[in-house]
C-alpha positions as CSV (number, residue, x, y, z in Angstrom):
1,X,-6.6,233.0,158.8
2,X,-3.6,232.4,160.5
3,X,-1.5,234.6,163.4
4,X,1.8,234.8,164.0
5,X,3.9,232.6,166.9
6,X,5.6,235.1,167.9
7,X,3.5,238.9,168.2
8,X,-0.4,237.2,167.5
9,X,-0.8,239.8,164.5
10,X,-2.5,238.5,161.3
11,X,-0.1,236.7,159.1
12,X,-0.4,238.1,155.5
13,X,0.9,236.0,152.6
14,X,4.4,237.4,150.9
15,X,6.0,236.5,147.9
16,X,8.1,233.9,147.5
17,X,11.8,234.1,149.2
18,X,13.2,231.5,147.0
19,X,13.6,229.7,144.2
20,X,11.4,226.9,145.1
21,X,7.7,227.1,144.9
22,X,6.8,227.0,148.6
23,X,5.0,230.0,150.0
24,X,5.4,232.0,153.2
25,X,3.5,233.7,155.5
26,X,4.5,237.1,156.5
27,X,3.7,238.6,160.5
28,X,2.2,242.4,159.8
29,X,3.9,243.3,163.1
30,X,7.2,241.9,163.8
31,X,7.8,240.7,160.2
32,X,8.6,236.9,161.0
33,X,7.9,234.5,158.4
34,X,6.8,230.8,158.6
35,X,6.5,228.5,155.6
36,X,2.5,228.4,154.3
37,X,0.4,224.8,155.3
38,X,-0.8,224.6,152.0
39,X,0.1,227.7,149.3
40,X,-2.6,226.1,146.2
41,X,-5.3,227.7,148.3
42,X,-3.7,231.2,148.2
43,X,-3.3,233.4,145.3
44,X,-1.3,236.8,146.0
45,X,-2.2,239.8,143.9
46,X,-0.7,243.3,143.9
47,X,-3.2,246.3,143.2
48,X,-2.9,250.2,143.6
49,X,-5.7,252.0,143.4
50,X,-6.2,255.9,143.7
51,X,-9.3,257.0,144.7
52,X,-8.9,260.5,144.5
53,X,-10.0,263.0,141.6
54,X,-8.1,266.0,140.4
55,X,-10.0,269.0,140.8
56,X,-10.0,272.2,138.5
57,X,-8.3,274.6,140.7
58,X,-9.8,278.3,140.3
59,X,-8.5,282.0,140.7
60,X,-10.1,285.0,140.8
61,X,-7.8,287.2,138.8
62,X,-8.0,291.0,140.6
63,X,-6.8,294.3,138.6
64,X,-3.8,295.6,141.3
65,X,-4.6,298.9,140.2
66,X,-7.3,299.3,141.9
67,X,-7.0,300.1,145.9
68,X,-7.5,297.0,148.2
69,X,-10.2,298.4,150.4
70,X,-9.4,295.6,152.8
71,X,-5.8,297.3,153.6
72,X,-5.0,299.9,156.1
73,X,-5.4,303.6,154.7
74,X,-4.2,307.2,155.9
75,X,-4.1,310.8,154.4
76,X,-0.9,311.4,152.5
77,X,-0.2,313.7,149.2
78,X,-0.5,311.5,146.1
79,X,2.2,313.1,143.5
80,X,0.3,311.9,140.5
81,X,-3.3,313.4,141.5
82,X,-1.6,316.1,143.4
83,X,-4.0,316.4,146.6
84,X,-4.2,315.0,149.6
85,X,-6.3,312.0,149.6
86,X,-6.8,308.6,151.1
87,X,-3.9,305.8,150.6
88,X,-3.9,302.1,150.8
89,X,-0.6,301.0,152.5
90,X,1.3,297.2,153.2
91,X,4.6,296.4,153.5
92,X,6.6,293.4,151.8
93,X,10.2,292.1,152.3
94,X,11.8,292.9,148.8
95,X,15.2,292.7,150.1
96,X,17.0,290.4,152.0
97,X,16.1,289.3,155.4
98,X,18.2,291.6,157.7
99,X,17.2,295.3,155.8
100,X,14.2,296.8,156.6
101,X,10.5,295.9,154.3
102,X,9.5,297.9,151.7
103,X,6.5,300.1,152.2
104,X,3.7,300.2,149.5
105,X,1.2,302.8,149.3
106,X,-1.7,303.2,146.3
107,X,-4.1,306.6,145.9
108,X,-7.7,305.2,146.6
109,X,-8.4,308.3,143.5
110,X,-6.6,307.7,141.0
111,X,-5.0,304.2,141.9
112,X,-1.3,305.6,141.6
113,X,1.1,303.1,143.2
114,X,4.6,303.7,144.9
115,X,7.0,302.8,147.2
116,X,9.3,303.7,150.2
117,X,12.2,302.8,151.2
118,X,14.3,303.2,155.0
């Protein structure tokens, strides 16, 4: 093992720079290169390995027609059930960035969805 003159970091064997067969060493840190003592006892290999395994990525596929009890609700008249009754709302930018966001609202009855716009 040897270390570098310059930095003291581990000096890693590199390829060879030219045409000749004489082998250099490599500094990790500061990249300077000195000329191996003897290159029969080193034998450089490249290998990549990935250790990593692809997972099955799963989704839960949910009917939008039924109301997200998880959202904000109020009374408002529902045009397709034609009472008042409980609404799911949420907003979403449909538009561009400097108009205002859509509101969404859905009947909790009868699962009627519609929009508002400013």
């Amino acid at each position: 093992m040897d270390f570098c003159e310059k930095c003291g970091k581990l000096l890693m064997g590199a390829k060879k720079i030219t045409s000749n067969t004489k082998l250099y060493m490599e500094c990790l840190g500061c990249k300077h290169r000195n000329l191996a003592k003897d290159s029969s006892e080193f034998e450089i290999e490249e290998k990549i390995e990935h250790n990593y395994k692809i997972e099955e990525i799963k989704s839960e596929v949910i009917d939008e027609r039924i109301a997200d009890m998880t959202k904000p609700t109020r009374v408002m008249h529902c045009s397709n059930c034609d009472k008042n009754t409980k609404v799911a709302f949420w907003q979403r930018q449909t538009r561009s960035a400097d108009e205002s966001p859509t509101r969404f609202f859905q009947c909790t009855e009868c699962a009627h969805t519609w929009r508002e716009y400013d």
